[in-house]
C-alpha positions as CSV (number, residue, x, y, z in Angstrom):
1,X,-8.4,-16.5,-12.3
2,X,-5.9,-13.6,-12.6
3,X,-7.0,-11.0,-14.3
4,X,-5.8,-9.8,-17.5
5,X,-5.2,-6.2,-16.2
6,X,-4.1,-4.1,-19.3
7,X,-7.7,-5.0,-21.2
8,X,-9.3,-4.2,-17.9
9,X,-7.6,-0.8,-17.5
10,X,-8.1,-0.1,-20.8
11,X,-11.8,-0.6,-20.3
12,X,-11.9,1.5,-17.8
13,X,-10.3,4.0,-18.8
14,X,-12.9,4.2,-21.6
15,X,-15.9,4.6,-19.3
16,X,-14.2,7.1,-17.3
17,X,-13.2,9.6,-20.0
18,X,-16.7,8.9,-21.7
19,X,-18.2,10.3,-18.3
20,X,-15.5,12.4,-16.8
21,X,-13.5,13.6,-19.9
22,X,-11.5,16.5,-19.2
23,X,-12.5,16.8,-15.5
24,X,-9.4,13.6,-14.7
25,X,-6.2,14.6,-13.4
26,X,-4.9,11.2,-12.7
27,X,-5.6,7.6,-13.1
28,X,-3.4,4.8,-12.1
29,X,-3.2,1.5,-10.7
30,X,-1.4,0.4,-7.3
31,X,-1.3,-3.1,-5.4
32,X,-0.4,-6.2,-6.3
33,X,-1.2,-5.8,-10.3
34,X,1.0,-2.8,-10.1
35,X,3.7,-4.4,-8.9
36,X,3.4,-7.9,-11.3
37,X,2.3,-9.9,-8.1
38,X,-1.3,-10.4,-8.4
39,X,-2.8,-13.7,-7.5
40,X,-6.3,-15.1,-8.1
41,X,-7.5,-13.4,-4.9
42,X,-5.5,-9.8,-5.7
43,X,-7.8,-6.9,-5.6
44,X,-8.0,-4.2,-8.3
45,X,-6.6,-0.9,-6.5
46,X,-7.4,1.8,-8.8
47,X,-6.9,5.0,-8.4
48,X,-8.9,8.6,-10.0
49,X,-8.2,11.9,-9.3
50,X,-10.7,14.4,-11.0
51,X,-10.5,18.6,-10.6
52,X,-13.2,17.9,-7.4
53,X,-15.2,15.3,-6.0
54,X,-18.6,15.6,-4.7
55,X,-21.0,12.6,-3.9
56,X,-22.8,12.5,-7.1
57,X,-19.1,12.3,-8.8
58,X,-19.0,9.5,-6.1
59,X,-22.4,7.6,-7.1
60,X,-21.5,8.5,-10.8
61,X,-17.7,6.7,-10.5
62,X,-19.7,3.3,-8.9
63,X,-22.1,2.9,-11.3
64,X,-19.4,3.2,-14.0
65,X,-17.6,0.5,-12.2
66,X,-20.7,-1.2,-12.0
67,X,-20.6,-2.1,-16.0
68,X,-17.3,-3.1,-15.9
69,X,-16.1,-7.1,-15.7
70,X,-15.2,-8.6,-11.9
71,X,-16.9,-5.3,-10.4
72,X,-16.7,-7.6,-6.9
73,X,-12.7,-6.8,-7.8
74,X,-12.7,-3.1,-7.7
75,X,-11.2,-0.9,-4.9
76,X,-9.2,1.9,-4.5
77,X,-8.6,5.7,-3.7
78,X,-11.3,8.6,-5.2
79,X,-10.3,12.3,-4.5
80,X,-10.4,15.8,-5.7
81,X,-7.0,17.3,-6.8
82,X,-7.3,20.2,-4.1
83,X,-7.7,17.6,-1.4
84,X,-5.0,15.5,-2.4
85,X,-2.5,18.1,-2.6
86,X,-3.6,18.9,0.8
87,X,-3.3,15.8,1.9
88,X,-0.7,14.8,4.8
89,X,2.3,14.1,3.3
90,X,3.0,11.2,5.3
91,X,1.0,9.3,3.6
92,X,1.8,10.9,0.3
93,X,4.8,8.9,0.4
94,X,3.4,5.8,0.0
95,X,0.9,7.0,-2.6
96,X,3.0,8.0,-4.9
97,X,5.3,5.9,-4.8
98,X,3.0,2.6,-5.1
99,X,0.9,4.2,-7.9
100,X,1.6,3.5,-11.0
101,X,0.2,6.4,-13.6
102,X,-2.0,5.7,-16.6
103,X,-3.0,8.8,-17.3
104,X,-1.4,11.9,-15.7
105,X,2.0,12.4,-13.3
106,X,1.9,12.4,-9.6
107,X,5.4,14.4,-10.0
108,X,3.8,17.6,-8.4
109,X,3.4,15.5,-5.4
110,X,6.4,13.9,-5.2
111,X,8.2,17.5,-4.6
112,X,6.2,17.6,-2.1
113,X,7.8,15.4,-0.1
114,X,10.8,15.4,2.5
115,X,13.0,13.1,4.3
116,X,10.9,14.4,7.4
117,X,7.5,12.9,5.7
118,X,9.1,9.5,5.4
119,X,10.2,9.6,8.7
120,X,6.9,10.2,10.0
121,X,5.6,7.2,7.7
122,X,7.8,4.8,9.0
123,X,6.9,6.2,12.8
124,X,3.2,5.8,12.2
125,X,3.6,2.8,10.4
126,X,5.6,0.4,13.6
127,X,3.3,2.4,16.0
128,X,0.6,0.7,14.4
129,X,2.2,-2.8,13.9
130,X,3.3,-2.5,17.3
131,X,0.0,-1.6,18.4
132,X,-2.4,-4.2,16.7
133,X,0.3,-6.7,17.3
134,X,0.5,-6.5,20.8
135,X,-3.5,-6.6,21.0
136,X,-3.3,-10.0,18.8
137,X,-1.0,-11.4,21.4
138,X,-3.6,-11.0,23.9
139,X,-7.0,-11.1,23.0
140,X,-7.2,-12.3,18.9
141,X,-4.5,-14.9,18.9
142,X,-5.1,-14.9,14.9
143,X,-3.1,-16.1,12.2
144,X,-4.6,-13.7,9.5
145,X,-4.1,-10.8,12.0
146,X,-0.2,-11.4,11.9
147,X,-0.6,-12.2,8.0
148,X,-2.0,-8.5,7.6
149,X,0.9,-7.2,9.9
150,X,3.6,-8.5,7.9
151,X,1.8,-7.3,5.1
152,X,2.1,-3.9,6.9
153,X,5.7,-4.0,8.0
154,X,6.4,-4.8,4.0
155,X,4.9,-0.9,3.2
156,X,7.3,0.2,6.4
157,X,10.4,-1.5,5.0
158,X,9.9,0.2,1.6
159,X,10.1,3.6,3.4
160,X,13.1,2.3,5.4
161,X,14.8,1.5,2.8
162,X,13.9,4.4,0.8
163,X,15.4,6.6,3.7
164,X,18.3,4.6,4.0
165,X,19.3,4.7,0.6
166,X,17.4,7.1,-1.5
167,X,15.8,4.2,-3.6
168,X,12.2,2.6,-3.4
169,X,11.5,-0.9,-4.5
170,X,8.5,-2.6,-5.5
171,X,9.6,-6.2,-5.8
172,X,10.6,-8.3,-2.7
173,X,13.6,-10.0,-3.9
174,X,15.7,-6.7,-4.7
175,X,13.9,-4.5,-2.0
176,X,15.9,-7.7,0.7
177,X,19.2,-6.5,-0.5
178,X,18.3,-2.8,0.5
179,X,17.5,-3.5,3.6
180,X,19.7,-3.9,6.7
181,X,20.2,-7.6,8.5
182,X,17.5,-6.2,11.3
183,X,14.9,-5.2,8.3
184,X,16.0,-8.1,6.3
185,X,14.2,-10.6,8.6
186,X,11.1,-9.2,8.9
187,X,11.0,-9.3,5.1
188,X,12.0,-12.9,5.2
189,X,9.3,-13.5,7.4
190,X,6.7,-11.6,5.7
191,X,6.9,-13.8,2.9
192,X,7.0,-16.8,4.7
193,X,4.1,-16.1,6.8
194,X,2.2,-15.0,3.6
195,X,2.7,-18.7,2.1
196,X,1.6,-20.5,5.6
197,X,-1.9,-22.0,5.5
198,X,-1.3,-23.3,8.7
199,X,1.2,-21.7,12.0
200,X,1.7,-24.2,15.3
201,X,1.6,-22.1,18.3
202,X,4.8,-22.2,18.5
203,X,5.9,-20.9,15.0
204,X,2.9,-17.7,15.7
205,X,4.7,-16.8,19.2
206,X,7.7,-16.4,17.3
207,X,6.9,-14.6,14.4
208,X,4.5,-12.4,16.6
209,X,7.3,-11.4,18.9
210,X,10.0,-11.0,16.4
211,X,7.6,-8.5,15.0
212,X,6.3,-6.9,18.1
213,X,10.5,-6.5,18.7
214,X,11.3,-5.0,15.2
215,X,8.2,-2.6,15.3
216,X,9.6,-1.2,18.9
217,X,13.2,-0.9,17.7
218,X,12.3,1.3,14.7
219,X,9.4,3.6,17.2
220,X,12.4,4.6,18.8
221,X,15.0,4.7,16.1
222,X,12.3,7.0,14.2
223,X,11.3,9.4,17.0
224,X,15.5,10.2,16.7
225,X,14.5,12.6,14.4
């Protein structure tokens, strides 16, 4: 069942400013509800930002999720709004761009950020592909580990896109016509390997090393500077 996720945010909403009130800087929703793709196994990626955190804020924010409906759902990113202002920018990038704000504005942050951070985002991203992809060739030889790689290289190809034409794109069909022929591919096969139940052998190899190639390509092209 795919949740209706308006109601659910509103209910929400409504426990947290009965417990937190003024003490929330921020709360949104990122994912695959935030971006109109949810599917009956989607996850609900929340996200709060109070004036500070401690661990009974932590205990506190669980047990509040703990009254509301498909609690088994819930996920997400907790902070402080010191720590997340610290935060690397990096990984900023994706964070604000993917959230989308129910209460509050992640514009502060979003100054934050330079060409240079989304550079490094798109380095750290294909090192990791690269990485876990190579170890998959050898020693996991699993399907789902590729899936979540693709899933991966979807995040990097935002940012790629983003720094090759100023513009960041949530749905799949118009991010593809951002994207260069190269990028384009992995896109292509990002979506096809998220629809597979099955992969012969020989359809893995080939979507393993097309990825393992791309991700090297773009550790390079980003280490440029």
């Amino acid at each position: 069942m795919i949740i209706n996720i308006e109601l659910w945010m509103q209910d929400y909403i409504k426990a947290l400013k009965e417990s937190f009130q003024n003490r929330i800087w921020l709360i949104g929703l990122q994912g695959s509800y935030a971006r109109g793709e949810a599917t009956e196994s989607s996850d609900l990626d929340t996200v709060l930002i109070l004036d500070t955190v401690s661990s009974e804020d932590l205990k506190k924010y669980s047990k509040i999720l703990d009254t509301l409906t498909h609690r088994e759902k819930a996920c997400g990113f907790v902070s402080g709004k010191d720590e997340l202002f610290a935060w690397e920018p990096s990984d900023l990038f994706q964070f604000c761009y993917d959230t989308v704000p129910y209460i509050g504005s992640l514009g502060q942050l979003l100054k934050k950020i330079r060409r240079e951070d989304v550079r490094r985002a798109i380095r750290t991203g294909v090192c990791n592909i690269y990485h876990i992809c190579a170890h998959n060739f050898v020693h996991e030889k699993n399907l789902e580990q590729l899936k979540g790689l693709y899933k991966s290289a979807f995040f990097v190809l935002q940012a790629i896109a983003f720094l090759q034409t100023g513009q960041y794109e949530k749905d799949k069909t118009h991010l593809i016509k951002l994207l260069k022929p190269e990028d384009r591919v992995i896109l292509y096969n990002s979506i096809d390997t998220k629809a597979k139940g099955k992969m012969s052998q020989c359809e893995w190899e080939q979507h393993g090393s097309l990825l393992l190639s791309w991700a090297s390509a773009w550790i390079k092209e980003a280490s440029r500077g």
